[in-house]
N, C-alpha and C positions, 0 to 999 in steps of 0.2 A: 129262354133256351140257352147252355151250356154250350162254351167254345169247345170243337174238337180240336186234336192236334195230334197227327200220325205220330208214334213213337220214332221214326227218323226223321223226325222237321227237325230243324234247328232255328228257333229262336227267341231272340232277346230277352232276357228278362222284363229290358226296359222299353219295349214293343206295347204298342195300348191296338189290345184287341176287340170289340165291340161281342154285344151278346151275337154268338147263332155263328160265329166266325167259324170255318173252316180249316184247316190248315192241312194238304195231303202230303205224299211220302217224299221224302230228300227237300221239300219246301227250303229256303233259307228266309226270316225274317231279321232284319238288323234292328241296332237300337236306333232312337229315333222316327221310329213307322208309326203311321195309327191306321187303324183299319174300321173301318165302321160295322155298324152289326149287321148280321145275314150275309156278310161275303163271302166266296167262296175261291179258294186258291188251289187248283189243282200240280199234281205233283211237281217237282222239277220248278218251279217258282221261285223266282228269287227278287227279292224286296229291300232294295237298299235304302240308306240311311237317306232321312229326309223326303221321305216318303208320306201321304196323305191320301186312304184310299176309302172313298166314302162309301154307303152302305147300301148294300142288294147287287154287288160286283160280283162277278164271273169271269175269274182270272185263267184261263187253260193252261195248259202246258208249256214249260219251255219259257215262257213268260219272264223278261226283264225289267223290271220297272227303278230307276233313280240312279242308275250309274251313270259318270263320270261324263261330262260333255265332252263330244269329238273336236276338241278345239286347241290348238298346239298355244294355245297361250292362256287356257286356261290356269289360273291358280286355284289349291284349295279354298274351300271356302263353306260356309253353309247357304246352298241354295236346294231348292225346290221342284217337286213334283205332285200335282195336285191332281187329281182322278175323283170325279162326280159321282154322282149315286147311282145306282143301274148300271154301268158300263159294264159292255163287254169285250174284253181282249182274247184274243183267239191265241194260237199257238204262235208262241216264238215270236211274238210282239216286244219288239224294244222304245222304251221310252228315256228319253236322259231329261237330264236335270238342268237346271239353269247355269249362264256361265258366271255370274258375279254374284256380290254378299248377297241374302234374298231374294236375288231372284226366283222366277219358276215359271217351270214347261206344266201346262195346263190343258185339261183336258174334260170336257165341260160332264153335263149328266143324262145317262141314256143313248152315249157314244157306242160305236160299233168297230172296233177295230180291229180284220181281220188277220189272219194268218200271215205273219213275215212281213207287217208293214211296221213302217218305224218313223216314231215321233223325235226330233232331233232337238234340240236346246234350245229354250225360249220360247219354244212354241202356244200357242193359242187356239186352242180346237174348239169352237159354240160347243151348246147344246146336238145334239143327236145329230151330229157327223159320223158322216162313214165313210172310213177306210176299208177299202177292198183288199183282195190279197198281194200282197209285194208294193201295194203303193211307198214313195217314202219321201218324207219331207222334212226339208229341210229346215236349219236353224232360222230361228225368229217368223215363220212364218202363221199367219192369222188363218184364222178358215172360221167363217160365219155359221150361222145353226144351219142344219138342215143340210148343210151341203154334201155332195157325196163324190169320193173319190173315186174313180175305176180303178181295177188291177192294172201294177205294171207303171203307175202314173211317176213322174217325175215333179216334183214341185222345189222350183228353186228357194234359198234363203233369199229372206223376206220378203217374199212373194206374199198379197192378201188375195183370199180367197172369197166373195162375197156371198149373202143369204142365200140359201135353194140352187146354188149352182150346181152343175154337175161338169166331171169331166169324164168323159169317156175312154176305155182302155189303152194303154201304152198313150197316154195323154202326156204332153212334155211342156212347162209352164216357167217364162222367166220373166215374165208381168202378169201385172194383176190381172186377175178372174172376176168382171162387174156382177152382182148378185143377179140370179135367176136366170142364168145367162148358159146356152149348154158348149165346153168345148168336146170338138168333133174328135172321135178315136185315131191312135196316131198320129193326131198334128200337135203343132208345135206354136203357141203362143197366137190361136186362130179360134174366133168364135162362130158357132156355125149356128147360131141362132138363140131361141130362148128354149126352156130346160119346160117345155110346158106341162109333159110329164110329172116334173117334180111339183109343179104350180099347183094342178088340181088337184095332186093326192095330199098338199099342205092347205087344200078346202080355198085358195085363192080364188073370188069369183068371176064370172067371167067379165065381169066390165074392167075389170083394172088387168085382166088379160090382155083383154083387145086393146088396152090404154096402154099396158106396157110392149105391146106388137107396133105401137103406131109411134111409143118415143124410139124402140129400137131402131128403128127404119129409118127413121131424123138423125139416130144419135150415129150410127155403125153405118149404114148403107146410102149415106146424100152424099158421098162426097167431101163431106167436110171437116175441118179441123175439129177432133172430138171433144175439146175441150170448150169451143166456141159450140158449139153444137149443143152437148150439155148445158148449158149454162142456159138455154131460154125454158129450160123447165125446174130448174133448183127455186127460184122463188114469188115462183105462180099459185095464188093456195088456193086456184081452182083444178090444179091437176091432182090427179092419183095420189096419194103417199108413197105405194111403190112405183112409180115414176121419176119421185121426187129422189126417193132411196136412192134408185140405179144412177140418176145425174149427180146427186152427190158424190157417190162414189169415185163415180168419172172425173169429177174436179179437185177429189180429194187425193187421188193416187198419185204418190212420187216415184213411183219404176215407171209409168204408162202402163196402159191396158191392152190385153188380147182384141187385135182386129178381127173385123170381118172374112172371113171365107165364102166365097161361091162356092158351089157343087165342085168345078171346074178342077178350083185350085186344090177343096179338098183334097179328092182323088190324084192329084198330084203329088199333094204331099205325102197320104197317107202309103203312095206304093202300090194300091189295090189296082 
């Protein structure tokens, strides 16, 4: 299949286009880009240098991808922007690049990143993460597969986000997020339980459900120091795998982790 290319795109000579590429009107590609085959770039797209965008992509409108990280000490340099196969970027999605030699903001395969949310420098996005609309996150921050952002969400630099979590709308996050774990809409660094939603429709069965219900409860709601709490099931190899996952976590995180929430406090926080 034959790349197209609107007569008002602009670019590069030295742009490496894949079969089946698309390219629509006012598009900008720079030198430097590769784009894989079957991509598709809708108009107003702009592709800056240092760019890597692999193949069966749906790029929308308005779309930013590899400019300059927001960082006042940034110097030039050649770093990185790497986008998976299948991803979809919606309108007016901004992505930046890394802030030093090689670096790069990454962005796994089969991602879903809506309308006006924006990936910031250094980043780390799994496999099939979704960003909602206006989500926006910040520099160096990780986000596990599967995980899904709400609109509106706030995620601090380098904050990690773990496997299957979710956060819910105008969600505001300056510790980490333990995988499978759901934060409540409107709060603010508070977990209000596990994301069990996200659990079954990623086919998890039910025994390591109820296994990850009964470490939650040990790990988040006894009472106790979380790290001492975690720590009696990281290396027991009679327990779950995802039980093991979520107390790693736990003992591996250097910001600390989102606490527990009651009902109580939720509704406090959130205003409702």
């Amino acid at each position: 299949m034959s790349t197209s290319i609107h007569p008002t795109a602009i670019v590069s000579p030295d742009a490496e286009l894949g079969d089946g590429v698309e390219v629509g009107p006012y598009a900008v590609i720079e030198k430097d880009v590769s784009v894989g085959s079957g991509t598709r770039l809708h108009s107003h797209v702009v592709v800056k240098r240092y760019t890597r965008i692999g193949s069966g992509c749906e790029i929308h409108t308005g779309v930013i991808i590899g400019d300059v990280p927001q960082d006042r000490n940034f110097e030039p340099c050649r770093s990185w922007v790497v986008i998976g196969d299948g991803s979809i970027l919606r309108e007016c999605v901004t992505i930046h690049r890394g802030t030093t030699e090689e670096s790069c903001t990454r962005v796994g395969k089969n991602c879903f990143l809506m309308a006006f949310s924006h990936v910031a420098h250094d980043c780390v996005l799994g496999d099939n993460v979704i960003l909602a609309n206006g989500a926006l996150v910040a520099g160096h921050v990780q986000i596990g597969d599967g995980a899904f952002i709400s609109g509106n969400c706030l995620l601090h630099q380098f904050v990690r986000i773990g496997r299957l979590a979710m956060l819910g709308g105008g969600a505001g996050v300056s510790k980490d997020v333990p995988p499978f774990c759901l934060v409540a809409p409107l709060c603010v660094n508070r977990v209000a339980g596990l994301n069990m939603v996200g659990l079954r429709r990623a086919g998890v069965s039910v025994r390591s459900r109820i296994a990850l219900e009964h470490a939650f409860r040990r790990i988040f709601c006894s009472g106790r120091n979380l790290r001492s709490a975690a720590s009696e099931f990281v290396d027991r190899d009679d327990e779950d795998a995802l039980v093991r996952e979520l107390a790693a976590f736990v003992l591996e995180s250097k910001r600390g982790v989102c606490r527990f929430a009651g009902a109580e406090e939720m509704v406090e926080k959130s205003g409702l």
